[in-house]
C-alpha positions as CSV (number, residue, x, y, z in Angstrom):
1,X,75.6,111.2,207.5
2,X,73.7,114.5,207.4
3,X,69.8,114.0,208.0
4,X,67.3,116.5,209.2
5,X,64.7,114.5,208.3
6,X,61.4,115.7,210.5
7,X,60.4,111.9,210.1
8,X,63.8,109.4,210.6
9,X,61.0,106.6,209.4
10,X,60.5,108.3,205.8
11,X,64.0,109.4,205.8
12,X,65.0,105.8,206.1
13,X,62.4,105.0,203.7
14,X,63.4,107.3,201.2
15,X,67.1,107.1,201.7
16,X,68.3,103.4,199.8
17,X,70.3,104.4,196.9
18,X,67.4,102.8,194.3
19,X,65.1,105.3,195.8
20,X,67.1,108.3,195.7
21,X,67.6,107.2,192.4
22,X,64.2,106.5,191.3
23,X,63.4,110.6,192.6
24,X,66.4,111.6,191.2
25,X,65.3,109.9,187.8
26,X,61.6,111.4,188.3
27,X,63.2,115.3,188.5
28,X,65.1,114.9,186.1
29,X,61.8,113.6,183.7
30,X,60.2,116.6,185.5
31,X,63.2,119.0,184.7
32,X,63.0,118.2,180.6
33,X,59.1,117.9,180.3
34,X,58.8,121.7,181.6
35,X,61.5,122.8,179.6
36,X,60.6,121.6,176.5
37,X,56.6,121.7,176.5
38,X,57.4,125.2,174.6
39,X,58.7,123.8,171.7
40,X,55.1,122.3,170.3
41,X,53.5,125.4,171.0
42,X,55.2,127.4,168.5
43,X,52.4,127.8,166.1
44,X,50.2,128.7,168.6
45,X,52.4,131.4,169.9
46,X,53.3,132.2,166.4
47,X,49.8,132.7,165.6
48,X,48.6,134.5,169.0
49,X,51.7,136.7,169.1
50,X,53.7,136.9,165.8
51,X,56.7,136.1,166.8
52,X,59.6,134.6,164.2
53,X,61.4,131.6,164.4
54,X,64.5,133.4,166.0
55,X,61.8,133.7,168.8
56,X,60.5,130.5,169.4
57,X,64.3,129.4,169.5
58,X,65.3,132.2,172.2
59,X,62.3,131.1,174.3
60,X,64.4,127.5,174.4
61,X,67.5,129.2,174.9
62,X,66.5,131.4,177.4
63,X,66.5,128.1,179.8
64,X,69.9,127.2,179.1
65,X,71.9,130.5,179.2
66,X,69.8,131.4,182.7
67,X,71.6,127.9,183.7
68,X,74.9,128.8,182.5
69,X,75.3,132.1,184.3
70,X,73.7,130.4,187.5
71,X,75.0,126.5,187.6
72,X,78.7,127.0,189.0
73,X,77.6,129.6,192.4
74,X,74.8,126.7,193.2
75,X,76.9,123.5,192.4
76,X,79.5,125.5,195.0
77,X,76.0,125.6,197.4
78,X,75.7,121.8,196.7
79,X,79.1,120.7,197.2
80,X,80.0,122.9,200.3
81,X,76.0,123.1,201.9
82,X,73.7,119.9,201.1
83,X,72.8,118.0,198.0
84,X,69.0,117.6,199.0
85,X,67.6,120.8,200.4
86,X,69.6,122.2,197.4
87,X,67.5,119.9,194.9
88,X,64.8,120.1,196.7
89,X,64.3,123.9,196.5
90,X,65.5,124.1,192.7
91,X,63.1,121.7,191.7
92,X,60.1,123.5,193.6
93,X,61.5,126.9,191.6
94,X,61.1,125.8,188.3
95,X,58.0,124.3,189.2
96,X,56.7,127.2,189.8
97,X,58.2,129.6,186.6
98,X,56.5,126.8,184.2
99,X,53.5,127.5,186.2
100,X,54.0,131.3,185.9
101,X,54.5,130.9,182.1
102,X,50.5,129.8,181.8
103,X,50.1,133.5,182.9
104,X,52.0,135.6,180.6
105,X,50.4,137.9,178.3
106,X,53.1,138.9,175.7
107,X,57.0,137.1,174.2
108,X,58.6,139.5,176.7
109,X,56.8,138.1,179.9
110,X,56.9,134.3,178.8
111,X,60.9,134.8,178.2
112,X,61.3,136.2,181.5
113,X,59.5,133.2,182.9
114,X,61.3,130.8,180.8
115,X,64.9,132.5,182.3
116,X,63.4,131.9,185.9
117,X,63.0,128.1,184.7
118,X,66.6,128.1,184.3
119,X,67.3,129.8,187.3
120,X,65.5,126.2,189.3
121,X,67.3,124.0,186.6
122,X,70.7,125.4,187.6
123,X,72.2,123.4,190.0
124,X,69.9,120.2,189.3
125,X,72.6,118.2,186.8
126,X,75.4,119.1,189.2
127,X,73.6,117.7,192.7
128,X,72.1,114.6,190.8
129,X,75.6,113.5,189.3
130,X,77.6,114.3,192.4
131,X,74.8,112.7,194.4
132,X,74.9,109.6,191.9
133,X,78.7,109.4,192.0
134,X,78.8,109.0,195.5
135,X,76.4,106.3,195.7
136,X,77.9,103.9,193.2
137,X,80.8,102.8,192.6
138,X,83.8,104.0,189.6
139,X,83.2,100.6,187.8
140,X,79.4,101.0,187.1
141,X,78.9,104.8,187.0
142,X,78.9,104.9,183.4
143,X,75.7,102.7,183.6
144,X,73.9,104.3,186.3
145,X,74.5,107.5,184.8
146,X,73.6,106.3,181.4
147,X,69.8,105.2,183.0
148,X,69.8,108.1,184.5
149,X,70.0,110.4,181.6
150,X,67.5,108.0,179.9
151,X,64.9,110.6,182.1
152,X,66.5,113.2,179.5
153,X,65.2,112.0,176.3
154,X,61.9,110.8,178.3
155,X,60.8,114.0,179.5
156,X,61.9,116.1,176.4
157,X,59.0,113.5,174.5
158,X,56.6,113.6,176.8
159,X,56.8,117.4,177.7
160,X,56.8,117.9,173.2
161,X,54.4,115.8,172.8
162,X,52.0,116.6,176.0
163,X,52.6,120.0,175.0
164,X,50.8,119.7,171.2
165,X,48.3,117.4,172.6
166,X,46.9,119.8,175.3
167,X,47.2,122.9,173.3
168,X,45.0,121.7,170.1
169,X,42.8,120.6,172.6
170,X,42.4,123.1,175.9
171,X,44.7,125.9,174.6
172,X,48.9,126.6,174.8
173,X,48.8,128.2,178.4
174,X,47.1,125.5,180.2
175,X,50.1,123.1,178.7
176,X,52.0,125.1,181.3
177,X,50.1,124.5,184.0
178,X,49.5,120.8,184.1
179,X,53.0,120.0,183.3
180,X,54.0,122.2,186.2
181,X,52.3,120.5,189.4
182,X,54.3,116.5,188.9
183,X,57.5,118.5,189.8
184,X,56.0,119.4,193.1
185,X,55.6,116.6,194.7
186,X,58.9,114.9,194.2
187,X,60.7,118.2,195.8
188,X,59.0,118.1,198.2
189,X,59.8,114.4,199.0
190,X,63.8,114.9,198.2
191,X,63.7,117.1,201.3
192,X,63.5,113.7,203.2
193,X,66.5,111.8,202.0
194,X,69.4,110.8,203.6
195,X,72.6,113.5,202.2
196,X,76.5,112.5,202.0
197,X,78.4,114.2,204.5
198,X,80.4,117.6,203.0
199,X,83.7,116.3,201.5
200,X,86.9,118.3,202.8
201,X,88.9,120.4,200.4
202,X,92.0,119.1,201.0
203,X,95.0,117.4,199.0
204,X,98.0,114.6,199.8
205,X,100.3,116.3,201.6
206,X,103.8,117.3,200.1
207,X,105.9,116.1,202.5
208,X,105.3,112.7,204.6
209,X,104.7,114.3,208.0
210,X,101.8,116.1,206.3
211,X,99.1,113.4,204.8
212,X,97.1,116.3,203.7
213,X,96.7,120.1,202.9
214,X,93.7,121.9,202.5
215,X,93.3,123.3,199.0
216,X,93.2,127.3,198.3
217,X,91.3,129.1,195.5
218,X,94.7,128.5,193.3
219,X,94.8,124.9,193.8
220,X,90.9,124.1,192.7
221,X,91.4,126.9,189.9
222,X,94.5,124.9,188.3
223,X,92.8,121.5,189.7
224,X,90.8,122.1,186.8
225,X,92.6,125.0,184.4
226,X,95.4,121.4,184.3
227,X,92.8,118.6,183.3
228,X,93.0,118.7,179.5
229,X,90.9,115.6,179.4
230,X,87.9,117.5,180.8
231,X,88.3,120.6,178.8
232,X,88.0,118.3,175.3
233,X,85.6,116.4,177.2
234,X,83.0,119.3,177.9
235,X,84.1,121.2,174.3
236,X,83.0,117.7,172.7
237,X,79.8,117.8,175.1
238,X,78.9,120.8,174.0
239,X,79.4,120.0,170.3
240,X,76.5,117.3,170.6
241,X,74.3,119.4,172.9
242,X,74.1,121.4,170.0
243,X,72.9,118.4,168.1
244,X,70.5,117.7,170.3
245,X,68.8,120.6,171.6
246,X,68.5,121.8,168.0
247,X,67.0,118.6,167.2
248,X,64.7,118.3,170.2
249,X,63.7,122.0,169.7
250,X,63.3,121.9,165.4
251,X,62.9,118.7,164.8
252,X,58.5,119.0,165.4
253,X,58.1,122.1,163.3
254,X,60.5,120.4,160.8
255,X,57.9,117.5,160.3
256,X,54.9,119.7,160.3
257,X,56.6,121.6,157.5
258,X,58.2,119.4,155.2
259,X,55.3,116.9,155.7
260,X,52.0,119.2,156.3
261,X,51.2,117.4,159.1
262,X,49.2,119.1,162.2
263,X,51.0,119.7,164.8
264,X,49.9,117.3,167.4
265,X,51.1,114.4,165.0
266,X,54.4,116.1,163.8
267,X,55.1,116.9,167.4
268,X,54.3,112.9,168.2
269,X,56.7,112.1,165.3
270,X,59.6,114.2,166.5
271,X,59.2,112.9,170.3
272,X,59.4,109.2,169.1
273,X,62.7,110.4,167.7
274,X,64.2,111.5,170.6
275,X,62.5,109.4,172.9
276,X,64.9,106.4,171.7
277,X,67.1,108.1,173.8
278,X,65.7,106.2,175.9
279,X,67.7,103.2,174.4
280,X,70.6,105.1,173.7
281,X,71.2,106.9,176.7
282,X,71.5,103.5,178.8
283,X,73.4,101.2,175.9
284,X,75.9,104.0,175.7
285,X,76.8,103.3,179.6
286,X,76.5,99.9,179.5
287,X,79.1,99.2,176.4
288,X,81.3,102.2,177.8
289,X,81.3,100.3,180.9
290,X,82.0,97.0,179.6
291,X,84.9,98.5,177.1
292,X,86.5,100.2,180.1
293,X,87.4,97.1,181.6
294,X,89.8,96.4,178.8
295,X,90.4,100.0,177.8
296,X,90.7,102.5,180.3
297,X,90.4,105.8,178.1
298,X,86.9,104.2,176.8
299,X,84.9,106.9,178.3
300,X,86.7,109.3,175.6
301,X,86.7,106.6,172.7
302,X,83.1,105.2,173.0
303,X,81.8,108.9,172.5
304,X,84.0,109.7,169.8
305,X,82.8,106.6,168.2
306,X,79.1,107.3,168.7
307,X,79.4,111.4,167.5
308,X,81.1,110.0,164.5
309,X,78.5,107.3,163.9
310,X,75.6,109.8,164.6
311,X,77.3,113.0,162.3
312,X,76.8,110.4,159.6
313,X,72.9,109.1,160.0
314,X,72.5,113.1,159.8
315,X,74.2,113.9,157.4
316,X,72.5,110.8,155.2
317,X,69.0,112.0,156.8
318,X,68.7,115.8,155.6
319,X,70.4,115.4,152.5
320,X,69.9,112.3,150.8
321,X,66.8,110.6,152.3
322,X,63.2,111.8,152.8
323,X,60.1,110.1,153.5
324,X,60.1,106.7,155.6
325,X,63.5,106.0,154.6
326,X,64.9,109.7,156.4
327,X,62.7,108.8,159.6
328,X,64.2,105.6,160.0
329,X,67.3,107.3,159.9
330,X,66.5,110.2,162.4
331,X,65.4,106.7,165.0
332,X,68.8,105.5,164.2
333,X,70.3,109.1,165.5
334,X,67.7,109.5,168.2
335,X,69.7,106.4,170.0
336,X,73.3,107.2,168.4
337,X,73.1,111.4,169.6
338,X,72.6,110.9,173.1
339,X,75.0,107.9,173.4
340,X,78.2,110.1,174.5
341,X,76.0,111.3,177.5
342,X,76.9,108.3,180.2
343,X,80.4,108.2,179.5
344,X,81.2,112.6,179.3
345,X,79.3,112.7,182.7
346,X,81.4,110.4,184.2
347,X,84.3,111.7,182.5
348,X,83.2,114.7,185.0
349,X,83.6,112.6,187.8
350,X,86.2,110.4,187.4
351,X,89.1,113.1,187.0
352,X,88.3,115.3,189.6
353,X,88.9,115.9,193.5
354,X,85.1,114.4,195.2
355,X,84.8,117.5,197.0
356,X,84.2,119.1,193.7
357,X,82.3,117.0,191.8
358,X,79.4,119.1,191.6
359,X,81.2,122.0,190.1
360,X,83.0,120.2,187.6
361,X,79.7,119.3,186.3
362,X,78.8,122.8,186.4
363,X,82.0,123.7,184.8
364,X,80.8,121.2,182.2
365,X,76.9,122.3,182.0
366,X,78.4,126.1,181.3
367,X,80.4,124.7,178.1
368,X,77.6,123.3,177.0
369,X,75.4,125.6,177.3
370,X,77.4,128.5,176.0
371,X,78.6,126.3,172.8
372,X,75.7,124.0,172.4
373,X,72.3,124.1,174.0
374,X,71.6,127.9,174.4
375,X,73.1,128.3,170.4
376,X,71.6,125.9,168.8
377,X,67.9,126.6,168.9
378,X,68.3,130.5,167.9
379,X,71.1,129.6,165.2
380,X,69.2,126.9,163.6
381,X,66.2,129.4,164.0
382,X,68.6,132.0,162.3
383,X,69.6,129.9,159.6
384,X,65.8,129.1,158.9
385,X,64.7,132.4,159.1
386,X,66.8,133.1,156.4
387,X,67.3,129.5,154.3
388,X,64.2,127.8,155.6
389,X,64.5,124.9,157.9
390,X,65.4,121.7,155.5
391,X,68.8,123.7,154.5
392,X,69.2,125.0,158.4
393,X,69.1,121.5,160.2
394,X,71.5,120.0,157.0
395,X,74.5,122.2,159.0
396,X,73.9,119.7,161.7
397,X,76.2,116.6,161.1
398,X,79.0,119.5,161.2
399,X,78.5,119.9,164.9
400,X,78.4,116.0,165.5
401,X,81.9,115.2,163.7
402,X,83.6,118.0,165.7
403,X,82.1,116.3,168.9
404,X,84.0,113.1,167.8
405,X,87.0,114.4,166.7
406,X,87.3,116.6,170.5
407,X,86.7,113.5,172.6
408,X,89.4,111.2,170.3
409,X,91.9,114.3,171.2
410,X,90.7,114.2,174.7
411,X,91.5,110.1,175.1
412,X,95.1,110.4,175.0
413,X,95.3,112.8,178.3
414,X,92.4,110.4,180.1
415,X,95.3,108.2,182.1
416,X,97.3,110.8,183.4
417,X,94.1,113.0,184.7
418,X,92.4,109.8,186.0
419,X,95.7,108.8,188.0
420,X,96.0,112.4,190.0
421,X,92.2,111.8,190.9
422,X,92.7,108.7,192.4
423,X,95.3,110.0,194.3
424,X,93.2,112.2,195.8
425,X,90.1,109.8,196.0
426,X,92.5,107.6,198.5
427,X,92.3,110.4,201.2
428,X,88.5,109.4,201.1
429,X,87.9,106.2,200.5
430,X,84.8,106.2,202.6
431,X,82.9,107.9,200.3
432,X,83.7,105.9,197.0
């Protein structure tokens, strides 16, 4: 194992899977609240700066493309240098742009500080999932990824509704600044774990005197160029990021809209939403899991179930329903959307080589965010712009039934890519 730990007593402390876990769990809260503390201050920023809807959805977006152009050179850091120190210095990065954002003067400034924020966030998803995947086992990974991303859903409500709170009550920039300080102190203790040694490149040999060959640039380029069930796997990802981001970013100023509601209470009512992610995120890994022992393409056919399933409740929810009846139904999708989250991560994991597991999450998060979360903000921004935001968020239950239909596609290539994986997993069984 590699551990530079200055203290071997609090790296031993700190270095039990449950605790990694908890810290890994506490980032990841960390990572979402400073993301999406922006989106309740849109009147305010609106109202100090003038700024349009297509704004408010860039200053969202910015996050996400800043992660996409960054997230495969650092998941290539994380796989080939360390997992911790890697994490460890991201997380104290975009601790510190969220603090810079408290300190910007104009929408120029606070989108430059909000692209540094992605710039921390990069590598984060990648390290945490290959860090995960090597801790637990295949059979439960669904599960532990699925509480896990429960931290997702978590932070985004806290960090919307922290964000309304403290600005109607101490002003928008200071919102910045408290959020920014948790995020701080976890780094810094994720520099005293214990890492999992660097995984060799290599692949079963081709001839029996040769039990294994080291992999060029060729061989990890078609490694994953081959694996159809990953490229419908992150399309379909992406599909329901869209979903989601829009709704986490929109789904505030929607109630304060439609329902003249200030902005502290709509931004409360749209967390609650979301926040049953909570419940979704963890029941989507737990039945996935459970499926999988009878089915083994379940990680493909659970989400495509649940995107289905959720591209209904929307569709219902903006176009039929209003009132207590269309919140009922935006619950019901705030546990059905992120359902597909457990299951696509470990779709990431399970087909790959476990030297690379970290960049195929990359490879994953830059789908995502180039399809789904860095579009959907500005375009349903756009669209409101121009229709107003009832008609913009209707064109969401489109997204969600192209999610479903990509990952049902993507089930029938599961066996096949799962079977070369293992193939290459036996070479390092150790580290299962």
């Amino acid at each position: 194992m590699n551990n530079n730990s200055v203290d071997p007593g609090i790296g031993a402390r700190l270095s039990s899977p449950r605790v990694v876990f908890s810290l890994l769990f506490l980032l990841y809260m960390f990572d979402y609240i400073d993301r999406l503390v922006v989106v309740s201050l849109f009147p305010f920023l609106k109202q100090d700066w003038g700024i349009s809807d297509t704004q408010c959805g860039l200053l969202v977006s910015a996050v996400y493309w800043s992660i996409l152009i960054f997230t495969l050179p650092v998941s290539v850091l994380i796989d080939r240098w360390s997992r911790k120190k890697s994490i460890g210095l991201m997380a104290l990065l975009w601790s510190a742009a969220t603090l810079a954002c408290a300190f910007t003067q104009n929408f120029t400034q606070l989108f430059s500080a909000r692209t540094a924020i992605g710039l921390g966030e990069a590598g984060y998803a990648p390290g945490g999932t290959a860090l995960i995947a090597a801790m637990f086992p295949k059979a439960m990974r669904a599960r532990v990824l699925g509480v896990w991303n429960a931290s997702i859903p978590l932070g985004s409500a806290m960090g919307i509704i922290l964000g309304g709170i403290i600005a109607e009550h101490v002003g928008w920039r200071h919102a910045f600044g408290i959020v920014a300080l948790p995020g701080v102190i976890v780094a810094v203790l994720f520099f005293f774990v214990r890492d999992y040694r660097t995984i060799a490149l290599v692949k079963p040999g081709g001839s029996p005197g040769h039990a294994s060959i080291r992999m060029g640039w060729g061989d990890i380029a078609g490694h994953f160029l081959k694996n159809r069930t990953l490229a419908f796997n992150n399309l379909a990802f992406a599909a329901n990021t869209f979903v989601t981001t829009a709704l986490m970013t929109w789904l505030p100023s929607y109630f304060q809209r439609m329902e003249d509601l200030s902005m502290s209470r709509a931004a409360t009512k749209g967390g609650v939403v979301m926040m049953l992610a909570i419940v979704g995120a963890p029941l989507g890994g737990y039945l996935t899991d459970r499926w999988m022992k009878r089915r083994q393409n379940a990680r493909l056919l659970f989400p495509a179930i649940s995107s289905t399933t959720t591209a209904v409740i929307l569709l219902a929810a903006f176009n039929w329903f209003a009132g207590p009846v269309q919140y009922a139904l935006l619950m019901g999708a705030g546990i059905s959307a992120v359902a597909f989250v457990p299951a696509a991560a470990a779709v990431t994991q399970d087909v790959v080589h476990p030297g690379l597991r970290a960049v195929s999450l990359s490879l994953c998060v830059i789908v995502q965010h180039i399809l789904g979360s860095a579009l959907g903000p500005p375009v349903i921004g756009a669209l409101s712009d121009r229709f107003g935001l009832a008609t913009a968020m209707a064109f969401l239950p489109l997204a969600a039934l192209l999610a479903g239909i990509l990952f049902f596609i993507g089930s029938f290539f599961h066996a096949r890519d799962s079977q070369r994986a293992e193939e290459i997993q036996s070479l390092f069984s150790s580290t299962s």
